[in-house]
TIGU-888523 format. One line per field, with one value per residue: residue number from 1; z, x, y of N, C-alpha, C in turn. Coordinates in steps of 0.001 Angstrom, whole numbers, always signed. Layout:
resi	c(NUM  ...)
n_z	c(Z  ...)
n_x	c(X  ...)
n_y	c(Y  ...)
ca_z	c(Z  ...)
ca_x	c(X  ...)
ca_y	c(Y  ...)
c_z	c(Z  ...)
c_x	c(X  ...)
c_y	c(Y  ...)
This chain:
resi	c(1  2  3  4  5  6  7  8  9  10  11  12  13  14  15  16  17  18  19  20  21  22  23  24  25  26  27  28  29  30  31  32  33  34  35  36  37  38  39  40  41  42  43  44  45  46  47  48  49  50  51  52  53  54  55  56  57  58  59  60  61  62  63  64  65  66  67  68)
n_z	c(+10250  +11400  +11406  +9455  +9297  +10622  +9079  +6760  +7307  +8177  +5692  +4071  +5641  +5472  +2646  +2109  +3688  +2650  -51  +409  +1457  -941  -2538  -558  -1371  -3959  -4325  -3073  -4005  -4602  -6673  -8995  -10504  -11869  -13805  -12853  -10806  -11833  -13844  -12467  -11327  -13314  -14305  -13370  -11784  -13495  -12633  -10051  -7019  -4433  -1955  +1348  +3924  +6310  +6342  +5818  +2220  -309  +212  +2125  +5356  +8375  +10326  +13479  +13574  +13643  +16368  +17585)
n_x	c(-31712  -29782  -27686  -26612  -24999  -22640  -22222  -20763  -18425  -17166  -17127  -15393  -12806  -12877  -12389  -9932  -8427  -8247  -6870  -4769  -3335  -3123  -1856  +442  +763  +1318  +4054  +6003  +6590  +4279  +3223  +5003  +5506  +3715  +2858  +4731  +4740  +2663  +3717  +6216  +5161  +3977  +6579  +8264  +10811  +11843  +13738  +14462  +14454  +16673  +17429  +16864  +19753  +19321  +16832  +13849  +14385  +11616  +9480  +7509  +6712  +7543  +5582  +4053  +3536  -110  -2144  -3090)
n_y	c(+27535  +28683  +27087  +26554  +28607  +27348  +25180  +26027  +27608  +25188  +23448  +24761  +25051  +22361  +22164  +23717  +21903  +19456  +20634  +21296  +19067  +17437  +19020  +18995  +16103  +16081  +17596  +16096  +14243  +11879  +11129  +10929  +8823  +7077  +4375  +2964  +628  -876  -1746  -3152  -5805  -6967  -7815  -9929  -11974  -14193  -16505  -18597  -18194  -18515  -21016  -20208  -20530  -23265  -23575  -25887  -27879  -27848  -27270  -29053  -30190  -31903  -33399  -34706  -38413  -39364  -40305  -42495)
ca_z	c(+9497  +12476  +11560  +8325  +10047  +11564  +8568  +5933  +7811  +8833  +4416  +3779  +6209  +4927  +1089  +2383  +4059  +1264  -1539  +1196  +1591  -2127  -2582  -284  -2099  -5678  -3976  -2191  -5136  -4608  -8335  -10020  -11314  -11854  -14348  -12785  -10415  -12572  -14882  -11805  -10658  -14118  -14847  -12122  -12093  -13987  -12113  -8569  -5901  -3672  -1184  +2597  +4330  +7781  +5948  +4890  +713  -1120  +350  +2776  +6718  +9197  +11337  +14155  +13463  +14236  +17359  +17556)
ca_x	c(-30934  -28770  -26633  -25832  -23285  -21753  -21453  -20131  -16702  -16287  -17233  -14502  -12052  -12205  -11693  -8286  -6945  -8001  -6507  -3103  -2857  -3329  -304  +1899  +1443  +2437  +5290  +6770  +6441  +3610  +2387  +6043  +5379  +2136  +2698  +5974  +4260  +2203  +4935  +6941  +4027  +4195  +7889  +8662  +11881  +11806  +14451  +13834  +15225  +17990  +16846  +17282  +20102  +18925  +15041  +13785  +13723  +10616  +7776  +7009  +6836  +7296  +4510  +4020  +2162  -1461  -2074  -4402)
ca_y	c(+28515  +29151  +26111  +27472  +29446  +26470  +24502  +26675  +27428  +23886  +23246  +25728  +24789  +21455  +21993  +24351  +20807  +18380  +20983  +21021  +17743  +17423  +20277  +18358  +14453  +16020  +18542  +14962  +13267  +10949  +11144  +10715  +7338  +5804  +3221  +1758  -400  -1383  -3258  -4395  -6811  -8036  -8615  -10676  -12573  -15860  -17104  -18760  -17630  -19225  -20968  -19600  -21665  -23969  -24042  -27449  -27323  -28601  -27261  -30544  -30110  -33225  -34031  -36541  -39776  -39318  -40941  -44296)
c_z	c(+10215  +12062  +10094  +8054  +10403  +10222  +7377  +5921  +8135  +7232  +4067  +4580  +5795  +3469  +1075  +2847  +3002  -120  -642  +1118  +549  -3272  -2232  -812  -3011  -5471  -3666  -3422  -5493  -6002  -9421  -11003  -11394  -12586  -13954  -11392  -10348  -13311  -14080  -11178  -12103  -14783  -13775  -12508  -12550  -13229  -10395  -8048  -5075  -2345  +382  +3536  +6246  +7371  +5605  +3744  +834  -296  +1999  +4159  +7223  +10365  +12084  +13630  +14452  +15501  +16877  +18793)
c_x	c(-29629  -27067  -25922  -24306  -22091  -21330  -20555  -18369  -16758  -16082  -15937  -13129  -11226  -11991  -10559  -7454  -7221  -6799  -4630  -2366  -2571  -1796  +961  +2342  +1902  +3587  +6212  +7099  +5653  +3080  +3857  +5702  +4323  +1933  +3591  +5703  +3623  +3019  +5382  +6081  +4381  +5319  +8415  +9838  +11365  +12686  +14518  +15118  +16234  +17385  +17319  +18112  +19739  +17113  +15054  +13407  +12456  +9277  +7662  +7594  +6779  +6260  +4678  +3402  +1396  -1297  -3738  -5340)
c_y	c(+28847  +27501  +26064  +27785  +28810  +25401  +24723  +27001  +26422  +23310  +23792  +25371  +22848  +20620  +22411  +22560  +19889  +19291  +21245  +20146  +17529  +17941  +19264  +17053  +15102  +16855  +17236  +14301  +12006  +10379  +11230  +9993  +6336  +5055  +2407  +656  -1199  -2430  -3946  -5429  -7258  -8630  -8998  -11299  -13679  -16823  -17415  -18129  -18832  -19710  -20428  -20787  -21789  -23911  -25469  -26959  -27929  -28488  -28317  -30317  -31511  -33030  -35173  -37149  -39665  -40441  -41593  -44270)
């Protein structure tokens, strides 16, 4: 019974920081926009990209010849 005591204020103490924390994401603006990163994953550019100059194009790395 004695531990009652002990867990009631620690219960209480930590619904005040969840409902804080809670306060400070939608004050920041964490919850502005919750469908718009949703669409940008699906409208991706159609158009490639440029490639980066001093890369090799096409994918395809050189390797040594396996040794015998």
């Amino acid at each position: 019974m004695d531990i009652i005591y002990l867990l009631i204020p620690i219960a209480i103490l930590l619904v005040m920081a969840m409902v804080a924390g809670f306060l400070w994401a939608s004050k920041s603006g964490q919850f502005d926009d919750l469908e718009g990163p949703a669409h940008r994953i699906l409208m991706e550019e159609d158009e490639p990209r440029e490639p980066v100059p001093g890369k090799q194009s096409g994918g395809k790395r050189r390797h040594a010849p396996p040794k015998k």
